[in-house]
C-alpha positions in Angstrom: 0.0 0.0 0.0 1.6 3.7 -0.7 1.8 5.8 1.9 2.3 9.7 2.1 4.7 11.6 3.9 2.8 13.5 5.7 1.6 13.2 9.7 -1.5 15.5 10.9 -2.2 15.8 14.8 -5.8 15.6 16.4 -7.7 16.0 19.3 -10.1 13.1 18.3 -9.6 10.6 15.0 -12.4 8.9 14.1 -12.2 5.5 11.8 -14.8 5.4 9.5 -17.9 7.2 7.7 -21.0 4.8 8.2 -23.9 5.9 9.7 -22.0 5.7 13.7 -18.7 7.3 12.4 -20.1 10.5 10.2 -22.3 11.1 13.0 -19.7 10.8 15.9 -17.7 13.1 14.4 -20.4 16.2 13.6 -21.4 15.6 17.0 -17.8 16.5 18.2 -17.2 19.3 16.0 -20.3 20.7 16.7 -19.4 20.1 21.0 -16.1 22.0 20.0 -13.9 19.4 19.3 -11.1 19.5 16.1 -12.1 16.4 14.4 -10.2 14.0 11.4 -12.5 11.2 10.3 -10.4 8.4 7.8 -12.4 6.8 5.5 -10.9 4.1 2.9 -13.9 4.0 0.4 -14.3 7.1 -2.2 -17.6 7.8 -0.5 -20.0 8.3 3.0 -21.8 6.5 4.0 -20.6 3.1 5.3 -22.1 0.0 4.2 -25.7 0.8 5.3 -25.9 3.8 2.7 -23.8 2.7 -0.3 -24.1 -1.7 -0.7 -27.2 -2.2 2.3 -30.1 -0.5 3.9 -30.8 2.2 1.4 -30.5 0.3 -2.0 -32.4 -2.5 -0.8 -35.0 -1.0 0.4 -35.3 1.6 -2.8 -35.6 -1.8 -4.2 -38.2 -3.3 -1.9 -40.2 -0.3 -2.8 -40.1 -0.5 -6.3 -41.5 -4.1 -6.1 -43.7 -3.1 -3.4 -45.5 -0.6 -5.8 -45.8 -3.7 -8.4 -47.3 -5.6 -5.8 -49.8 -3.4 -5.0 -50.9 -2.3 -8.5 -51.5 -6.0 -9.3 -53.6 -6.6 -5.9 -55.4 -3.4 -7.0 -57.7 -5.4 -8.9 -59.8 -6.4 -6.1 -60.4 -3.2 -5.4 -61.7 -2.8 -8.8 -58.5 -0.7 -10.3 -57.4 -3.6 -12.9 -53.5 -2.3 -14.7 -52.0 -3.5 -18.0 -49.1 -3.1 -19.5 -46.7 -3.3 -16.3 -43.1 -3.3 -17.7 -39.8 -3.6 -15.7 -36.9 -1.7 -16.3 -34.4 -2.5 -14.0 -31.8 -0.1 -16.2 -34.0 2.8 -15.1 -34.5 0.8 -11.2 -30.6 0.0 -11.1 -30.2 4.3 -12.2 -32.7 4.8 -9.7 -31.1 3.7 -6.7 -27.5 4.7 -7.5 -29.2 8.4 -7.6 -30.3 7.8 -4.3 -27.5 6.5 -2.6 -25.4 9.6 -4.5 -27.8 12.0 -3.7 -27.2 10.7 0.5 -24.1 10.6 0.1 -23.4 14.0 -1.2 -25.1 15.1 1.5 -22.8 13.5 4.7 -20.2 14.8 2.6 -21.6 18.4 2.9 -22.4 18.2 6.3 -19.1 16.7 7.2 -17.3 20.1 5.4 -19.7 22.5 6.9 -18.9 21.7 10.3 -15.4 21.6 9.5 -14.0 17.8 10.0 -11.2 17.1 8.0 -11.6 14.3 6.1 -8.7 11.8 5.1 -8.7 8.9 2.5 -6.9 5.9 3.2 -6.8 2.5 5.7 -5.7 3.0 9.3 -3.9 0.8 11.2 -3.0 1.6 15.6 0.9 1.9 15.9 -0.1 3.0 19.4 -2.4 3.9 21.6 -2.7 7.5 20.4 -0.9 7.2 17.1 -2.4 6.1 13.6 -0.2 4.7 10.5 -2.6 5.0 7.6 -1.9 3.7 4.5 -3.2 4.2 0.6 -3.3 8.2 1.2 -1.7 11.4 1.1 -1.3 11.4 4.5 1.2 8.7 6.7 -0.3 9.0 10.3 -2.0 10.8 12.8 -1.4 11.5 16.3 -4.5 12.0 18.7 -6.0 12.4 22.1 -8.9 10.2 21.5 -9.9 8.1 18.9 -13.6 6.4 18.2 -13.5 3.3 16.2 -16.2 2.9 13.7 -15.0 0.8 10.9 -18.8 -1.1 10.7 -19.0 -5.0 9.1 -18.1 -7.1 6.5 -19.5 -10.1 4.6 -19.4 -13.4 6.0 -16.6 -15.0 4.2 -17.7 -17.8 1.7 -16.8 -21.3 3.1 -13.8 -23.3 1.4 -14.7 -24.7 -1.8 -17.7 -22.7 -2.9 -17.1 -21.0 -5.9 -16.5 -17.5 -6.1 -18.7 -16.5 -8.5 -22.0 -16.7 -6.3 -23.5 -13.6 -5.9 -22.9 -11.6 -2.2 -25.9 -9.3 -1.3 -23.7 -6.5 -2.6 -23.5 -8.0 -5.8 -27.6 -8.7 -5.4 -28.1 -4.7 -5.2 -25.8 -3.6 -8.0 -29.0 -5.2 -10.4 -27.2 -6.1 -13.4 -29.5 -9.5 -14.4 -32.8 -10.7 -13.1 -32.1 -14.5 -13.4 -35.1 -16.7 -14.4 -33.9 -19.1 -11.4 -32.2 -18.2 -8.3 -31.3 -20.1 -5.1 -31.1 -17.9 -1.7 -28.9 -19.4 0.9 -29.6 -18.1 4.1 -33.0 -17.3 5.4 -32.1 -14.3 7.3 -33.5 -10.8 6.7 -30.9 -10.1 4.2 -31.4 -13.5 2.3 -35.4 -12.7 2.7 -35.8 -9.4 1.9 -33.3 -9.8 -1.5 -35.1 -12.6 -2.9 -38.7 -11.4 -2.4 -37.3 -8.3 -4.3 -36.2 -10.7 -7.3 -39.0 -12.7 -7.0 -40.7 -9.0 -8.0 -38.7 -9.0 -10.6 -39.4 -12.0 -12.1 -36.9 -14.6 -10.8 -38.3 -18.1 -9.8 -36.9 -18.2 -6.2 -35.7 -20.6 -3.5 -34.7 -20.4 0.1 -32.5 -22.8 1.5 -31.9 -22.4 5.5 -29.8 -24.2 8.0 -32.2 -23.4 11.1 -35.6 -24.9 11.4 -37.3 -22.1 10.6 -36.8 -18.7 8.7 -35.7 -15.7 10.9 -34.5 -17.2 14.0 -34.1 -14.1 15.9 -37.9 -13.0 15.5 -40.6 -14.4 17.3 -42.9 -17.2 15.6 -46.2 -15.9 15.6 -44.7 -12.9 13.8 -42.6 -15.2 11.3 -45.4 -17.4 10.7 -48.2 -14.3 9.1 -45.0 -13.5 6.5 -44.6 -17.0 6.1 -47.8 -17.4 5.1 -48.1 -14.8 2.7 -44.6 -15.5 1.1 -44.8 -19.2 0.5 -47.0 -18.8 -2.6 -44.2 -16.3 -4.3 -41.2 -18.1 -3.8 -40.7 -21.5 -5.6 -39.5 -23.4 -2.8 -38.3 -23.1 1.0 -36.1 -25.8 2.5 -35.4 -25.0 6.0 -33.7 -27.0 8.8 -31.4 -27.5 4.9 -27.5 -26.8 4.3 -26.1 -26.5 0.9 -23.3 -29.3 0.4 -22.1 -28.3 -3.0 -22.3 -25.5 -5.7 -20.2 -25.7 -8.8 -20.7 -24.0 -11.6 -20.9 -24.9 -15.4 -19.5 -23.9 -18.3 -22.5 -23.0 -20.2 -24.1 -21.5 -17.4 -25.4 -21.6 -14.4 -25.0 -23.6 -11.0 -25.6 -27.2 -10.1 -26.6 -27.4 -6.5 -26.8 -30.3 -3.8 -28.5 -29.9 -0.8 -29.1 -31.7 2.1 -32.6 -31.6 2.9 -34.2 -33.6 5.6 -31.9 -36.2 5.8 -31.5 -36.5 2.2 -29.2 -35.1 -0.6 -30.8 -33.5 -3.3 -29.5 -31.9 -6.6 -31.3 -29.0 -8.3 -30.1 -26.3 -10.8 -30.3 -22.5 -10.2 -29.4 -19.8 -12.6 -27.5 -17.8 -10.2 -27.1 -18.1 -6.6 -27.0 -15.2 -3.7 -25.1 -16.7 -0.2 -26.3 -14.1 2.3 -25.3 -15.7 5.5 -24.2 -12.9 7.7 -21.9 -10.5 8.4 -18.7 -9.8 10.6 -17.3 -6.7 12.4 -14.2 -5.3 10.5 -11.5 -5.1 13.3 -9.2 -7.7 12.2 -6.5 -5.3 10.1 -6.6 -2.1 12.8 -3.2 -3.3 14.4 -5.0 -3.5 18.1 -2.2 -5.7 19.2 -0.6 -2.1 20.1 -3.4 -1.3 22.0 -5.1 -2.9 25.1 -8.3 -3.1 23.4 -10.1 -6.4 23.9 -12.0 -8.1 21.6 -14.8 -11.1 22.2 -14.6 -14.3 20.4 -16.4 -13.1 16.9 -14.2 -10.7 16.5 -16.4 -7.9 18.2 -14.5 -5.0 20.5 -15.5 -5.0 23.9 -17.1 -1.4 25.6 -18.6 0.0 28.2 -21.5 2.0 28.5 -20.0 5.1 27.3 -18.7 3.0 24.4 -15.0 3.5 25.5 -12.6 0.2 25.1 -10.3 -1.5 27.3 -7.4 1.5 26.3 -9.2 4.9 28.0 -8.7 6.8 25.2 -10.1 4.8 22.2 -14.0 4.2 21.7 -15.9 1.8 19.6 -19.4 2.2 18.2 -21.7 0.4 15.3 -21.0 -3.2 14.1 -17.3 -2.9 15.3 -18.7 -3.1 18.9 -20.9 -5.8 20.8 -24.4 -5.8 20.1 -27.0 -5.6 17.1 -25.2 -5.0 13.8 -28.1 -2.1 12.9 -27.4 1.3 11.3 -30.2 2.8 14.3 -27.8 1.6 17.0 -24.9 2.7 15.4 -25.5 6.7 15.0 -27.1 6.2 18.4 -23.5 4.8 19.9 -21.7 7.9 17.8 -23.4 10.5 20.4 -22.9 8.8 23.0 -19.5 8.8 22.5 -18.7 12.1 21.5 -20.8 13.5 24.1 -18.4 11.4 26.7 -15.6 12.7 24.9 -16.6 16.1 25.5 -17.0 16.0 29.0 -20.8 15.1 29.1 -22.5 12.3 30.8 -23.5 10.1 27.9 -24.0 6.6 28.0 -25.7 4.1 25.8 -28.6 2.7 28.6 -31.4 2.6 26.2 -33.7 -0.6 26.8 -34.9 -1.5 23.4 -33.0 -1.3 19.8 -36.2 -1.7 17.3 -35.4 -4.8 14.9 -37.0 -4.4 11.1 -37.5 -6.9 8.6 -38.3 -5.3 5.3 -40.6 -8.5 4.1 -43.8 -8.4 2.4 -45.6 -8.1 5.3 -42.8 -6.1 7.6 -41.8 -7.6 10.9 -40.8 -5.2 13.8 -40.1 -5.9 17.4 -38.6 -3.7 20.1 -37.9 -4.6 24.0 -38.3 -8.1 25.7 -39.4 -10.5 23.3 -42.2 -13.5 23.4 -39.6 -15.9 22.8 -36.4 -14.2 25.4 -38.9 -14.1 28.1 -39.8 -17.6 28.1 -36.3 -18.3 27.7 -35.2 -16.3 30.5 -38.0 -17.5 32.6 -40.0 -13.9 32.6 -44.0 -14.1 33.6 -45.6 -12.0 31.4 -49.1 -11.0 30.2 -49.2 -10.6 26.3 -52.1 -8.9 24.4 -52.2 -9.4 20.6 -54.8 -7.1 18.6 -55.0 -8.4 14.8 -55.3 -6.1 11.8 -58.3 -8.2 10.1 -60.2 -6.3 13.0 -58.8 -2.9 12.6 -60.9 -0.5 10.1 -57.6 1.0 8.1 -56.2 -2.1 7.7 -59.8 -3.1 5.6 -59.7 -0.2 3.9 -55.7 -1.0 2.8 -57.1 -4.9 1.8 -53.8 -5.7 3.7 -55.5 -7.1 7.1 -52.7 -10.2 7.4 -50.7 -9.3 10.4 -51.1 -8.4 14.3 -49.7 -6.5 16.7 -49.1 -7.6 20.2 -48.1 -6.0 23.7 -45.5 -7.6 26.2 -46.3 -6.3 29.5 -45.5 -6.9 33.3 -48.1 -8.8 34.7 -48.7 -6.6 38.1 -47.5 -3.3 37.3 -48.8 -3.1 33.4 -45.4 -2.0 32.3 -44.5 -2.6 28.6 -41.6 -4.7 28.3 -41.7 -5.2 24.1 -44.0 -5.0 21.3 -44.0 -7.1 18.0 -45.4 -6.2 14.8 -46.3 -7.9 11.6 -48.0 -6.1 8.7 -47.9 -3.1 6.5 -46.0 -0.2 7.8 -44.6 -2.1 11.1 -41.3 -0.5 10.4 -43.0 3.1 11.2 -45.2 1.6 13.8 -42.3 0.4 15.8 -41.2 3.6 16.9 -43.7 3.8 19.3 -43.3 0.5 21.2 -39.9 1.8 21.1 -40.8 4.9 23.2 -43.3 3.0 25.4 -40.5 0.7 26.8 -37.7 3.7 26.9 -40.3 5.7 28.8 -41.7 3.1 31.2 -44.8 3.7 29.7 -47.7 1.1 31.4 -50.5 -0.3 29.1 -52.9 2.1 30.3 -50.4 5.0 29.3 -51.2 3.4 25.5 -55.0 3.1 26.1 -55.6 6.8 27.9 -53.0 8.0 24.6 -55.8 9.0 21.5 -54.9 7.4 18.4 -55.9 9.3 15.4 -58.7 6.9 13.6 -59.0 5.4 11.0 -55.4 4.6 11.2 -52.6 1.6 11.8 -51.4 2.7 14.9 -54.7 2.3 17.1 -53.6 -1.3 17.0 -51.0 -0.9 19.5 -53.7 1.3 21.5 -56.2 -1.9 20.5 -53.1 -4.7 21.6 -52.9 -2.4 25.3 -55.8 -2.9 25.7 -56.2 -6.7 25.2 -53.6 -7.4 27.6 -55.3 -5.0 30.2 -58.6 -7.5 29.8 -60.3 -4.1 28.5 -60.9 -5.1 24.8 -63.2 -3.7 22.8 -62.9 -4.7 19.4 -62.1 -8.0 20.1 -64.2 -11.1 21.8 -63.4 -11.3 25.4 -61.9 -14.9 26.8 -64.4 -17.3 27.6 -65.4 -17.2 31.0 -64.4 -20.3 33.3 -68.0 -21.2 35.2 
């Protein structure tokens, strides 16, 4: 790698431009602090912006407006003629992602960070060797670490030519067939978008069931209303083989239920996870500790095992989500300014863009009977709320997880249309301490989505009204 000759001096470095780095360092220039960000990539944004959360769901839109113009008919709106460009789509989303990240680029020079191209790599605790740029080090005070996630590395012997869900988003052929390994959000949420598109798509999963992280009753509704789109879903399933042949296209074997099966896809998309990017930062010359996936190790005010060096986003323990991330960047600069910052927030909101949406926030169904928590759950469905009829979307439910004495919220799930908005306020509820009846007393504007968490309040309070009461034990 070429290196400059030059060294700059900081009071604060910060390692990388996702969605936690950009914002860590405008929220220490704008608490007073002189500020260098390094970023290798040409662009801001980290992965989230430029190869994840943004493209994909531009994407998931687009197929979501398809959707809905063809289930338009039972309204009585029939449409012909649908065609799909996915030139214009692919232009689409690259305008998008350009357009945002223009704009951290703007914000980043209006509050006056320096910004500095290249890889960085500790040489100590408050020194920087960086590499690929104009610049050869930096010295600094205090440094946050935000260098976000990879892809999960293919495993040995799988050819390389398999599409990542990077390659997925860049949109440069719709395949007529098109195996899915991995039946997480990622591998969901790509291949319902090239199912849109016209690809004949298949799931393949090594867990029993799709979305392990997300409770089943929740799972089960998208199941439901996915299984009819894509081709075929093998779960509880591991992919033994995939070679590729010369006129095109994979053959695949697959063990499936305690047999090997072969099958042929056009392309195939692995999309089995992703890990934190902290093995090339040279912490040996640090005391930072890492856990045993890689993940650095922090405290509530994000700082590491070495004082002076913080660690936020998917570098750091916890969910790999963009929300979490930018959350983790205040906190940190606000400790490195002095304040009393400190990342104690009691629910991260999950989303799965699916066709229904899944959201959940707090305690869940499934980590309360794990942990041995006695709770009182209260599920309102949408086939009973009035907007939902009037949408023709009424597949989904919301439901309430609440202390049983006290009526505190501990979590809310959603599945349905606009769960990913709805989420918010469960969010609130449990950050607050808000109590089911602080959701019932609250007036939810009608005829909308959200009375359903009002609706799901009240069915765990045993004050239903839209909903038969429980049979009465004589």
């Amino acid at each position: 790698m070429v290196m400059g000759s030059l060294r700059e001096e900081t009071q604060v470095v910060v390692i990388g431009s996702g969605p936690g780095g950009y914002v860590a360092a405008i929220r220490l220039a704008d608490l007073g602090k002189n500020v260098i960000l390094v970023e290798r990539q040409e662009r801001h944004g980290g992965t989230c912006l430029l190869e994840g959360c943004i493209p994909s769901k531009a994407l998931i839109h687009a197929v979501e407006v398809k959707e809905q113009a063809l289930a338009a008919e039972q309204f009585g709106l029939k449409f012909t003629g649908m065609d799909i460009d996915p030139k214009r789509l692919r232009q689409w989303t690259d305008e998008i992602v350009a357009g945002l990240s223009s704009g951290v680029s703007g914000l980043l020079k209006r509050r006056g960070v320096t910004v500095i191209r290249g890889h960085a790599r500790f040489q100590s605790p408050t020194s920087l060797a960086i590499e690929g740029g104009e610049v050869s080090g930096i010295d600094f005070e205090q440094c946050v670490i935000a260098t976000g996630s990879a892809l999960n590395r293919l495993p040995a012997g799988i050819v390389q030519s398999v599409w990542s869900s990077a390659d997925a988003l860049k949109l440069e052929r719709v395949p007529a067939t098109l195996l899915v390994v991995g039946g997480g959000y990622i591998g969901l949420e790509l291949g319902l978008v090239y199912q849109g598109l016209g690809s004949e798509v298949s799931v393949v999963e090594f867990f029993p069931r799709l979305l392990m992280g997300a409770d089943q009753d929740l799972v089960d509704v998208m199941v439901a209303q996915v299984t009819d789109r894509l081709h075929e879903i093998m779960v509880d399933s591991r992919v033994l083989t995939i070679d590729e042949r010369r006129d095109g296209g994979f053959d695949v074997t697959i063990e499936h239920q305690g047999q090997t099966i072969a099958r042929h896809y056009d392309q195939v998309l692995v999309a089995i996870g992703r890990r934190p990017n902290t093995d090339d930062l040279g912490l040996e010359h640090t005391q930072v500790a890492r856990d045993e996936k890689g993940f650095i190790i922090t405290d509530q005010e994000c700082r590491t095992a070495e004082p002076n060096i913080f660690a936020i986003g998917d570098a750091a323990q916890g969910p790999m989500l963009a929300h979490k991330a930018s959350r983790e960047g205040k906190v940190a600069a606000e400790v490195i300014a002095g304040g009393e910052g400190a990342f104690d927030n009691r629910a991260i909101p999950a989303v799965v863009f699916t066709d229904p949406e899944i959201a959940w926030t707090g305690l869940t169904e499934r980590e309360a009977l794990e942990q041995g928590i006695t709770v009182k759950i209260g599920r309102f469905p949408l086939s009973a709320l009035g907007r939902a009829r009037t949408l023709g979307r009424t597949d989904g439910l919301v439901k309430i997880i609440a202390e049983p004495d006290t009526g505190l919220v501990l979590g809310v799930g959603i599945v349905g249309p606009m769960a990913s908005e709805l989420i918010a306020e469960g969010t609130l509820a449990v950050e607050m301490g808000a109590t089911l009846h602080d959701l019932m007393v609250t007036i939810h504007p009608h005829p909308t989505l959200s009375e359903a968490i009002m609706e799901a309040a009240e069915v765990a309070a045993g004050e239903a009204v839209h909903v038969n009461p429980p049979r009465k034990v004589r």
